[in-house]
C-alpha positions as protocol buffer text, in pm:
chain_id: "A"
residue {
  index: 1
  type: UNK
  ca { x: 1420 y: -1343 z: 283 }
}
residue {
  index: 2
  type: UNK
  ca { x: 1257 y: -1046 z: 72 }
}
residue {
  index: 3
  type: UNK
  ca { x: 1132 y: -995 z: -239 }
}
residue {
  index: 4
  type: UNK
  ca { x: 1274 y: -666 z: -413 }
}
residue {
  index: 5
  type: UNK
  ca { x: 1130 y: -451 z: -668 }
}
residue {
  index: 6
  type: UNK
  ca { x: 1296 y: -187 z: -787 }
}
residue {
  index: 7
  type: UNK
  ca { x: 1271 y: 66 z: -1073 }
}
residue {
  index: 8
  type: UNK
  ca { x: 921 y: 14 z: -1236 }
}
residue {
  index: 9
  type: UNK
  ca { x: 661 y: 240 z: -1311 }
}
residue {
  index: 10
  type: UNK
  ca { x: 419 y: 54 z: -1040 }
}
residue {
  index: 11
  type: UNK
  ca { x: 573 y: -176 z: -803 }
}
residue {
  index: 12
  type: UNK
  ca { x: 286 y: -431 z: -721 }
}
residue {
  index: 13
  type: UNK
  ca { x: -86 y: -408 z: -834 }
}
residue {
  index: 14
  type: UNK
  ca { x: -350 y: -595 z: -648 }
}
residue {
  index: 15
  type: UNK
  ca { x: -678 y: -685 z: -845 }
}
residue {
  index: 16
  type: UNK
  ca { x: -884 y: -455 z: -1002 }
}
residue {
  index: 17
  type: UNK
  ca { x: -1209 y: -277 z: -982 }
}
residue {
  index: 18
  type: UNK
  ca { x: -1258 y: -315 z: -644 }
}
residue {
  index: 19
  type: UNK
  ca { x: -1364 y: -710 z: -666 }
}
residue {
  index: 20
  type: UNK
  ca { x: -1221 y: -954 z: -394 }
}
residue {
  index: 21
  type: UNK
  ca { x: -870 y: -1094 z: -489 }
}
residue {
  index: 22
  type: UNK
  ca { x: -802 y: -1190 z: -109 }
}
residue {
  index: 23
  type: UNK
  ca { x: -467 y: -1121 z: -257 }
}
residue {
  index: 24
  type: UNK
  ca { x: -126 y: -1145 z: 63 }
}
residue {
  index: 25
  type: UNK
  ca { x: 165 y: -930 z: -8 }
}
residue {
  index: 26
  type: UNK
  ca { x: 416 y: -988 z: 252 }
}
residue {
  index: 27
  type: UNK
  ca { x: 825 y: -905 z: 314 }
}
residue {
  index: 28
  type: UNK
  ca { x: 847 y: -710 z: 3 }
}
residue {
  index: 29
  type: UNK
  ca { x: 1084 y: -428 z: -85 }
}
residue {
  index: 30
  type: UNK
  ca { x: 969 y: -161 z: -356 }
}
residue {
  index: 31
  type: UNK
  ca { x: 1177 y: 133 z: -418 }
}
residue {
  index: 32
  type: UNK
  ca { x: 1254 y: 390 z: -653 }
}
residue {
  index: 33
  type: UNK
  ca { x: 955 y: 299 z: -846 }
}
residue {
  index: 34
  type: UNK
  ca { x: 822 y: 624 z: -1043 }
}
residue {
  index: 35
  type: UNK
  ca { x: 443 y: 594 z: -945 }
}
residue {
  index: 36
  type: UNK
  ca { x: 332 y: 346 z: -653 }
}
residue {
  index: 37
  type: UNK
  ca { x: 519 y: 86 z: -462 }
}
residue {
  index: 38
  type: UNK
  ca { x: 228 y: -116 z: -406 }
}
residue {
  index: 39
  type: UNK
  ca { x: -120 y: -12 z: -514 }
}
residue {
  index: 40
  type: UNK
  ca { x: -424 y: -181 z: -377 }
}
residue {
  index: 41
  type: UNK
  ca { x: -754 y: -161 z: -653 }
}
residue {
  index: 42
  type: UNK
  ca { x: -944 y: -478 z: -513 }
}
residue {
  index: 43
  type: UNK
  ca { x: -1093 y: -606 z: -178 }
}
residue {
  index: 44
  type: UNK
  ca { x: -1013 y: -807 z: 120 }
}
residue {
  index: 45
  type: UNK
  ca { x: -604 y: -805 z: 88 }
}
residue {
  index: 46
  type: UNK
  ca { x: -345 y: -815 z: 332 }
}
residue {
  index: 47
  type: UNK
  ca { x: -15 y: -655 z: 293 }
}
residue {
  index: 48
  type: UNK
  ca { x: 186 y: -685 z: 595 }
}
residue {
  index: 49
  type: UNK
  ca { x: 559 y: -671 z: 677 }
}
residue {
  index: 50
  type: UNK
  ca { x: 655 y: -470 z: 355 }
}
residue {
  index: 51
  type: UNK
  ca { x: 890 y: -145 z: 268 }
}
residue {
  index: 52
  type: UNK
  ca { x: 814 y: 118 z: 30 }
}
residue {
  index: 53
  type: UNK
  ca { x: 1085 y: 347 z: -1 }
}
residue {
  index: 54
  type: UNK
  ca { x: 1192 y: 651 z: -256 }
}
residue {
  index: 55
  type: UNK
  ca { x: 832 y: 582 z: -478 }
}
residue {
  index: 56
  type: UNK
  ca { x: 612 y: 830 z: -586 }
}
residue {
  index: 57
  type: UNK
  ca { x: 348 y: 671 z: -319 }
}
residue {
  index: 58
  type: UNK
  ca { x: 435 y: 380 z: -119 }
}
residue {
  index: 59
  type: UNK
  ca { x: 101 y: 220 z: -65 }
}
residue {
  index: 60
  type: UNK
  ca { x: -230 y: 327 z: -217 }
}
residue {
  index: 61
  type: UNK
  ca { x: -568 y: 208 z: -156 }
}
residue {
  index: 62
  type: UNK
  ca { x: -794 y: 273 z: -450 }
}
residue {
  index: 63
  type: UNK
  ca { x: -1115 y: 439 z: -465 }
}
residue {
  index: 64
  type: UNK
  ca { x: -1331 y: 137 z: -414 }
}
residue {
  index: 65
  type: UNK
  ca { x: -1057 y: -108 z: -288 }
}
residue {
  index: 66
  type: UNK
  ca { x: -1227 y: -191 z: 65 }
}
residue {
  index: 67
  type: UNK
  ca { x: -1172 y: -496 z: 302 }
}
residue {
  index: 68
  type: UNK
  ca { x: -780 y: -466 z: 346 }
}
residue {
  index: 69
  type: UNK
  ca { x: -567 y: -536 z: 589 }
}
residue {
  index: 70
  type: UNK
  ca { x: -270 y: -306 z: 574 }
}
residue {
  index: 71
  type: UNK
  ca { x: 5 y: -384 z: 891 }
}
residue {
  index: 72
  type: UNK
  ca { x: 321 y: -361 z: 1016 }
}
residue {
  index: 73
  type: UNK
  ca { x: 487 y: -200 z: 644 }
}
residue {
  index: 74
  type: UNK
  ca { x: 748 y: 105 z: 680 }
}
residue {
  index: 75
  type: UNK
  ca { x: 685 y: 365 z: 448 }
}
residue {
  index: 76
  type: UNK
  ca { x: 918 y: 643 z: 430 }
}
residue {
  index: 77
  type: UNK
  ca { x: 1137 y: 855 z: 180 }
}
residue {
  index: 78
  type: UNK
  ca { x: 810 y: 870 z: -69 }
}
residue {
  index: 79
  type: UNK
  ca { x: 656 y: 1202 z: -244 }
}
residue {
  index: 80
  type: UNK
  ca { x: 332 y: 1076 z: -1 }
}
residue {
  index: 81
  type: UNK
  ca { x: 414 y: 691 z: 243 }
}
residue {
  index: 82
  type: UNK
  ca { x: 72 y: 572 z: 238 }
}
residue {
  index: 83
  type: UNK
  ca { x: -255 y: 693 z: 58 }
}
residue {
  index: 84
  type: UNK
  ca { x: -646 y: 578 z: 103 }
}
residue {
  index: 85
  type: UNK
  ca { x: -884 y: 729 z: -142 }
}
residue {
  index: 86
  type: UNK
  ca { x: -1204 y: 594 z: 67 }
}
residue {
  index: 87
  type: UNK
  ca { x: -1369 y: 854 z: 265 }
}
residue {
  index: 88
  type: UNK
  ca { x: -1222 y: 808 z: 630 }
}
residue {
  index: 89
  type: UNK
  ca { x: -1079 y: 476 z: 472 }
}
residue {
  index: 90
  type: UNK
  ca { x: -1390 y: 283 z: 438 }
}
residue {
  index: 91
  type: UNK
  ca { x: -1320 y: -69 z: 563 }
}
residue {
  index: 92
  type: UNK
  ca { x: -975 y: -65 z: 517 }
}
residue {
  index: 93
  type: UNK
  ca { x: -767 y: -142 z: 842 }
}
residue {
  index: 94
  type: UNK
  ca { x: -425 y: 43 z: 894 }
}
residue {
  index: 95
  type: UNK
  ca { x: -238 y: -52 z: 1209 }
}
residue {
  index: 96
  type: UNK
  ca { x: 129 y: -55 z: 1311 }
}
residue {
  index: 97
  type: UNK
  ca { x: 260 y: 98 z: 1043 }
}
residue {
  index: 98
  type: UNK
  ca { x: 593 y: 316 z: 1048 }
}
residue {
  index: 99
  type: UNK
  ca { x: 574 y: 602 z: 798 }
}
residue {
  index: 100
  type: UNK
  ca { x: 593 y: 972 z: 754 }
}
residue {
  index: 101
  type: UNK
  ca { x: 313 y: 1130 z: 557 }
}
residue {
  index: 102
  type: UNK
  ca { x: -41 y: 967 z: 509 }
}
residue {
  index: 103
  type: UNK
  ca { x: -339 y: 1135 z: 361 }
}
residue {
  index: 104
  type: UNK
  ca { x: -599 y: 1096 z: 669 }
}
residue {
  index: 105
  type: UNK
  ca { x: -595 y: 988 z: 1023 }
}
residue {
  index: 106
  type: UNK
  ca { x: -742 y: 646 z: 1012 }
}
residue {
  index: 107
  type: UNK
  ca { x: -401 y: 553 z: 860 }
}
residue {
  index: 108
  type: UNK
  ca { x: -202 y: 431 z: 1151 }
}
């Protein structure tokens, strides 16, 4: 079963700052949200199995949000599908993820 969001201005925040929330975000829906889908601002998360369609971005990795695990999430129909703000994505792991746009390389 999923979780759907729909309609907000940001779909799911994690954290804050960039401290550790070793927050999971897993089989979630966001669309039609006007800024993010799901928005990473802490450490050491993992958001896997998700869909972020027809948001602003679909998932976005914070200046200073480091340590995540993003997998397996289809991105697609968004102004930009996924988004890291670290330089070359830092620590941040993206791998096996379906999507159309993404801001650098290291996002796979």
């Amino acid at each position: 079963m999923r979780t759907l969001l729909h309609g907000f201005e940001l779909g799911i925040v994690l954290g804050g700052g960039g401290t550790p929330a070793n927050g999971l975000v897993q089989r979630v829906t966001v669309t039609n949200n006007t800024r993010i889908g799901i928005e990473l601002s802490s450490s050491d998360n993992v958001v896997r199995d998700n869909v972020a369609d027809s948001d602003s971005v679909g998932i976005f990795a914070d200046f200073g949000a480091i340590g995540n695990t993003i997998t397996g999430n289809s991105a697609h129909s968004n102004a930009l599908d996924l988004v890291d703000s670290n330089a070359h994505c830092g620590t941040n792991v993206w791998l096996n993820n379906s999507f159309g746009t993404a801001n650098q390389t290291c996002i796979h």
